[in-house]
Wavefront OBJ file of the C-alpha trace (Angstrom):
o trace
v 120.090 190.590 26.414
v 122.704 190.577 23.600
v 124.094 187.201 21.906
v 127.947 187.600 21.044
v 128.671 186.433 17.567
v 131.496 186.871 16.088
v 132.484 190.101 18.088
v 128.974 191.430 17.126
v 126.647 192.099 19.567
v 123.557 190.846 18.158
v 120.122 192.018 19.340
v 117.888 189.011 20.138
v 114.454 189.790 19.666
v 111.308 187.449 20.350
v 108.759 187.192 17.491
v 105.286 187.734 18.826
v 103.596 187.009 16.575
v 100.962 188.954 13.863
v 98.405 191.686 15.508
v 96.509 193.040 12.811
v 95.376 192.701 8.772
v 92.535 194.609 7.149
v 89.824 191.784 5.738
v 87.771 192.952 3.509
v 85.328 194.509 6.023
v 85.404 198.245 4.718
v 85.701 199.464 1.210
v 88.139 202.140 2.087
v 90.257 199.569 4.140
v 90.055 196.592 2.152
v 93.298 194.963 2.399
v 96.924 195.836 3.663
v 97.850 197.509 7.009
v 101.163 199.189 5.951
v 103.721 201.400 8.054
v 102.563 201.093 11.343
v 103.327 204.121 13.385
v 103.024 204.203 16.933
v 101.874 206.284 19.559
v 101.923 205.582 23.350
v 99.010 207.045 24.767
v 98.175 208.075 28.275
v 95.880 205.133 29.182
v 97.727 202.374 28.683
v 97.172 202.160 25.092
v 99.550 202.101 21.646
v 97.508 203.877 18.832
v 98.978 202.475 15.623
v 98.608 204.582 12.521
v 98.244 202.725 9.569
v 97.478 203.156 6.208
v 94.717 200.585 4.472
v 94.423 199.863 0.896
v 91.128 200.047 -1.198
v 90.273 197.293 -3.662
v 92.305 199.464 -6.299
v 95.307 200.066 -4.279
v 95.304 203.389 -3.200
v 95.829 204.016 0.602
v 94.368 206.132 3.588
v 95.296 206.679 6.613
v 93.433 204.750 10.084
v 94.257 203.812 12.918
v 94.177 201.143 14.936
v 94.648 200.806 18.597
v 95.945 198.236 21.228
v 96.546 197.168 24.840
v 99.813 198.480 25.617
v 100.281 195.371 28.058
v 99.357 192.795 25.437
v 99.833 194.414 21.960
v 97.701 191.190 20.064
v 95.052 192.488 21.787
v 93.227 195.269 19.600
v 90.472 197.331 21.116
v 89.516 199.829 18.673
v 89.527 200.091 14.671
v 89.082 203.623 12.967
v 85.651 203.317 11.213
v 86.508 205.962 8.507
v 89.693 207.546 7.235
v 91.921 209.563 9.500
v 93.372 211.391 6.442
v 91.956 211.057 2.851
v 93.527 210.779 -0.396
v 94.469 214.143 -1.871
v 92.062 216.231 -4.743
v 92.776 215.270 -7.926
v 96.166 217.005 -9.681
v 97.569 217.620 -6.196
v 100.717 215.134 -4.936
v 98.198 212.823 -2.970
v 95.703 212.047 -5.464
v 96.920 208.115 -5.488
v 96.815 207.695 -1.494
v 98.301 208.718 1.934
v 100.760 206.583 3.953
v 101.754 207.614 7.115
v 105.254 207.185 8.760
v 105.450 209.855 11.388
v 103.218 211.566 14.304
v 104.526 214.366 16.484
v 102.871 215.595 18.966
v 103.812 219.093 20.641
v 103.266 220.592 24.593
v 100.146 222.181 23.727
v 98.697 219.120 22.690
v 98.572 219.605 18.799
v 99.501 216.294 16.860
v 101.666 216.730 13.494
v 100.827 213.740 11.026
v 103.750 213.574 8.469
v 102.815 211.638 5.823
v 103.788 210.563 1.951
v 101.220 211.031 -1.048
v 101.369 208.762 -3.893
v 101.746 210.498 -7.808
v 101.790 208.631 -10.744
v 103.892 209.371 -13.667
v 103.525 208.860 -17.130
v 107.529 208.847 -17.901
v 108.420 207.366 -14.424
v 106.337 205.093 -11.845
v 105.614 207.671 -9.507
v 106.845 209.953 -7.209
v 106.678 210.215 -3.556
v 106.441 213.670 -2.063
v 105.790 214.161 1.772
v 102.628 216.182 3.328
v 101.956 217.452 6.518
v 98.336 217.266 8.161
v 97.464 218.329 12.135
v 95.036 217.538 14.695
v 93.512 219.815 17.255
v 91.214 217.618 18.721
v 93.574 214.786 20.174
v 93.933 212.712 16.901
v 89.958 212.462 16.149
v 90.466 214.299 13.056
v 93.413 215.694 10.936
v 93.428 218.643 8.459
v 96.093 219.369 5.712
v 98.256 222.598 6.759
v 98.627 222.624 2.689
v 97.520 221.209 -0.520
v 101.056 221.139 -1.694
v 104.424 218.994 -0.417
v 105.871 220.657 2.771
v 108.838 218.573 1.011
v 108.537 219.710 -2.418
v 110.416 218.131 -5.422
v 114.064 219.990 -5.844
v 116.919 219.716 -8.448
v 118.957 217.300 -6.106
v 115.978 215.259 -5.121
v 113.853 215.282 -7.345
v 111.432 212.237 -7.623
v 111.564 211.267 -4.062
v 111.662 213.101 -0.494
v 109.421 211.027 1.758
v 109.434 208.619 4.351
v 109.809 211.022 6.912
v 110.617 210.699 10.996
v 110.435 213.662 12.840
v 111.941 214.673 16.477
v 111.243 218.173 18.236
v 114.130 218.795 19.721
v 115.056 221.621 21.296
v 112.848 223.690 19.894
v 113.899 222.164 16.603
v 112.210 219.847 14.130
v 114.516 217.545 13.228
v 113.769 215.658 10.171
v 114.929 211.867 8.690
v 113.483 210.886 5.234
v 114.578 209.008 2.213
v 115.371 211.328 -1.021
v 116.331 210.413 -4.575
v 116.190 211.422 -7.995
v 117.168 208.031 -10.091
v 115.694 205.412 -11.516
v 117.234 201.927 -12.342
v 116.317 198.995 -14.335
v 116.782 195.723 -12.499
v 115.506 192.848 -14.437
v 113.457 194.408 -16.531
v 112.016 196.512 -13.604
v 112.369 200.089 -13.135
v 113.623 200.357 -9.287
v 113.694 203.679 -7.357
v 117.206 204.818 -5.807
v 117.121 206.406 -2.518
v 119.292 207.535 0.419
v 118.218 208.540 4.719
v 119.196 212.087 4.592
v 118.637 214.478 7.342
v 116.824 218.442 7.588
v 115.931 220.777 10.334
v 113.391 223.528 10.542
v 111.974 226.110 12.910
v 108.503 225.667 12.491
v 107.924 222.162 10.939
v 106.539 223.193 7.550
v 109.197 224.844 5.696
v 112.082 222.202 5.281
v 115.283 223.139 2.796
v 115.466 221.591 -0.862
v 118.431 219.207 0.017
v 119.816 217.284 3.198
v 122.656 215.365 4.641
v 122.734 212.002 3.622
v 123.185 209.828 6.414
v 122.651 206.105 5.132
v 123.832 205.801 1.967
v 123.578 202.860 -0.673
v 126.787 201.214 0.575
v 126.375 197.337 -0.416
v 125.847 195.635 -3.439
v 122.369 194.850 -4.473
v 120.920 197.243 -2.043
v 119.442 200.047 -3.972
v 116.715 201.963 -1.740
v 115.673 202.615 1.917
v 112.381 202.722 3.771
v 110.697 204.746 6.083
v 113.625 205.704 9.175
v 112.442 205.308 12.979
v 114.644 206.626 16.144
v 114.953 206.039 20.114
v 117.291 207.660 21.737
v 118.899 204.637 24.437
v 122.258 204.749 26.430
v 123.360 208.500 25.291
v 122.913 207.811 21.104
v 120.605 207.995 18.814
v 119.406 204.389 17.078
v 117.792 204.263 13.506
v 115.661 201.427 12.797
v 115.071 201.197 9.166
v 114.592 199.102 5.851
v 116.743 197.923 3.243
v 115.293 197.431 -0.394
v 117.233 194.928 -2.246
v 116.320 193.035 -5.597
v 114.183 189.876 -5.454
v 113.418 189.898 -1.862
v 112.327 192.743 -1.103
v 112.744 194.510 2.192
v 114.835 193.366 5.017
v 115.825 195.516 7.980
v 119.102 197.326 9.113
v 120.261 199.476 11.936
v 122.225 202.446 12.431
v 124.037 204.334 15.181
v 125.057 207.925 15.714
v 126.070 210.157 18.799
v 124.551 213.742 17.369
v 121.296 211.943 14.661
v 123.854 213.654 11.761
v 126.877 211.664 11.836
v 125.961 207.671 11.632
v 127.527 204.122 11.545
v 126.065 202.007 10.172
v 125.309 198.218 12.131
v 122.938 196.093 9.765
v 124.527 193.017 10.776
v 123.233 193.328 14.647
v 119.597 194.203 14.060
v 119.110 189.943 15.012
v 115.259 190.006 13.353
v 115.182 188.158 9.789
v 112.461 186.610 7.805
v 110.632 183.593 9.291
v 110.707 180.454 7.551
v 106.902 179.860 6.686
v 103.798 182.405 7.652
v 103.221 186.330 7.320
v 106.641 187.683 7.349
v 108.285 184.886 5.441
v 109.125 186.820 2.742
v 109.617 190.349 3.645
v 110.584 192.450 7.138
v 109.710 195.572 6.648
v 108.908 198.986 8.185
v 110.239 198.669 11.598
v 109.166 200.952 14.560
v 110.436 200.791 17.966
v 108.868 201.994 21.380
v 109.121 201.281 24.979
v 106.885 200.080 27.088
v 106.583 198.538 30.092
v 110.272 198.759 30.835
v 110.369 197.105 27.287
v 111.308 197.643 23.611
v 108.984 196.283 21.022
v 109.127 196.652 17.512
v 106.089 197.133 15.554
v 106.823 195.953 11.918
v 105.497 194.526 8.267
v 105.920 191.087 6.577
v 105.345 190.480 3.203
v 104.514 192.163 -0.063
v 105.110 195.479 2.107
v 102.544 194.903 4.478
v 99.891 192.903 2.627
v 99.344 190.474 5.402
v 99.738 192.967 8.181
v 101.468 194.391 10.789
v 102.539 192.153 13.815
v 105.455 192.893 16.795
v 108.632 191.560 18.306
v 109.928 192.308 21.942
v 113.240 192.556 23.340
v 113.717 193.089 27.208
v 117.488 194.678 27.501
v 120.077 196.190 25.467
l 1 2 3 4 5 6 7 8 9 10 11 12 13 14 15 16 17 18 19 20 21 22 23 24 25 26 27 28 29 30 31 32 33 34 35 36 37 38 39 40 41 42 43 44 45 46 47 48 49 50 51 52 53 54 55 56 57 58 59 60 61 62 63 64 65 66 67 68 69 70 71 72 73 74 75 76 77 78 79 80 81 82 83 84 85 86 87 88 89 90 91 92 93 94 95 96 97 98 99 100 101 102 103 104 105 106 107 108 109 110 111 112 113 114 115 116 117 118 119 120 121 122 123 124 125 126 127 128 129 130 131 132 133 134 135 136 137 138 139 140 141 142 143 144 145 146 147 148 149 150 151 152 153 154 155 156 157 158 159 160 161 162 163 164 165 166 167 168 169 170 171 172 173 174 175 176 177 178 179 180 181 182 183 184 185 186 187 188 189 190 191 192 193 194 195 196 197 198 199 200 201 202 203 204 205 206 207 208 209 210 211 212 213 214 215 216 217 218 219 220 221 222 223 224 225 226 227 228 229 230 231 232 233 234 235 236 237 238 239 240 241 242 243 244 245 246 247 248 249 250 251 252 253 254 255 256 257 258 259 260 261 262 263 264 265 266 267 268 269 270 271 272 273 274 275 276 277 278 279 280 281 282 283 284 285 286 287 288 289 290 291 292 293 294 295 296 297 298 299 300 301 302 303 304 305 306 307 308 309 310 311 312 313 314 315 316
């Protein structure tokens, strides 16, 4: 179902409204349900990895899991942390977010996710880890203490964010990368691009990639965390487009090979509301189907603060 406008094809998607905000109930989950990251599983539920705030801010990673028929409808809540905050002096020691989950033929799930270190000359910096489950997603260990996307001369503060496909026999990698730091009003701002990797086994990933969405409008100065389908023979990016005093809002991207892409902001058709828990912010977008439907999981404001709720859109 698309709405012409202006010789646009513009996606119409149906708010559904707000499935899910941490309240207080558990220390380690306090507040926040950021980056939702889903996984269809095989009985007709949609485990959502998300990562919950403490009282202090720093995030681990949970889960929480819905009817796959009637996504407001949540029927379990992780009761302790999927993935922990990293020892102290490694890349993690601030928190975990996740932003990507692979799972593989013989069952093994691969938990990308980005650890939180704060600077003393900078902000932070924002390095990505790997972790993996052998028991179905009941538990996940770290392969390593270290970044399996390390800091390198060309991006150097930033290579996180990551969405992974296997492809092929291929991992095929999407994350945001930078090494610049800007002062908007006063505010030191991150600058990042979506730049693409491969790798054979997953865990070793080359010190620079292909940029594929680059800063290419004014005021827009950083992306967030990338999401892919494949639909109608191409590859469609789903992602998020920092710009100064409002935040995120979300864009859209094209490409025939995942390397080469086009970018289509203008047709993404999902905005801000005017009053309630996305008001102010549209964030972190993820897109799955189900049911002979897309829905897109996504945040509202203050990056996910007040949750994680959906949209659905029945055609392309």
């Amino acid at each position: 179902m698309n709405l012409l406008y202006k010789g646009i094809d513009i996606m119409k998607w149906d708010k559904m409204g707000k499935i899910y905000t941490a309240n207080g109930q558990q220390a380690w989950a306090y507040s926040h349900a950021m980056i939702p990251t889903p996984e269809l599983l095989g009985n007709g539920v949609i485990r959502m990895y998300i990562t919950f705030c403490n009282k202090q801010g720093i995030g681990r990673i949970g889960f929480v899991d819905i009817d796959a028929k009637n996504p407001e409808k949540v029927l379990a809540i992780s009761s302790e942390p999927l993935l922990d905050k990293g020892q102290p002096g490694c890349f993690d020691e601030n928190g975990v977010v996740a932003t990507s989950i692979v799972t593989l033929a013989d069952g093994k799930k691969l938990l990308y996710y980005v650890g939180f270190e704060l600077g003393t000359k900078i902000r932070y910096r924002l390095l990505t880890g790997l972790a993996v489950s052998d028991d179905g997603g009941q538990s996940f260990s770290r392969v390593q203490r270290t970044p399996v996307l390390e800091r390198s001369n060309t991006e150097l503060y930033f290579r996180c964010g990551p969405f992974v496909l296997y492809e092929n026999q291929i991992f095929r990698m999407w994350y945001v990368a930078g090494d610049q730091w800007i002062t908007i009003n006063g505010k030191e701002m991150p600058v990042y691009t979506i730049n693409y990797l491969e790798s054979k086994d997953g865990v070793t990933w080359g010190p620079k990639g292909k940029v594929c969405i680059d800063i290419a409008h004014k005021g827009e100065h950083g992306f967030g965390r990338p999401y892919l389908i494949k639909h109608d023979g191409k590859y469609k990016m789903f992602y998020s487009i920092r710009v100064p005093n409002l935040g995120y809002r979300l864009g859209y991207a094209e490409s025939q090979d995942g390397i080469d892409w086009q970018r289509k902001d203008d047709e993404i058709g999902l905005d801000v509301s005017p009053t309630g828990w996305d008001s102010e912010m549209v964030c972190y977008s993820a897109v799955i189907a189900v049911n002979n439907k897309y829905m897109m999981f996504y945040n509202g404001n203050n990056f996910g603060q007040t949750g994680f709720g959906w949209a659905e859109f029945q055609e392309w």
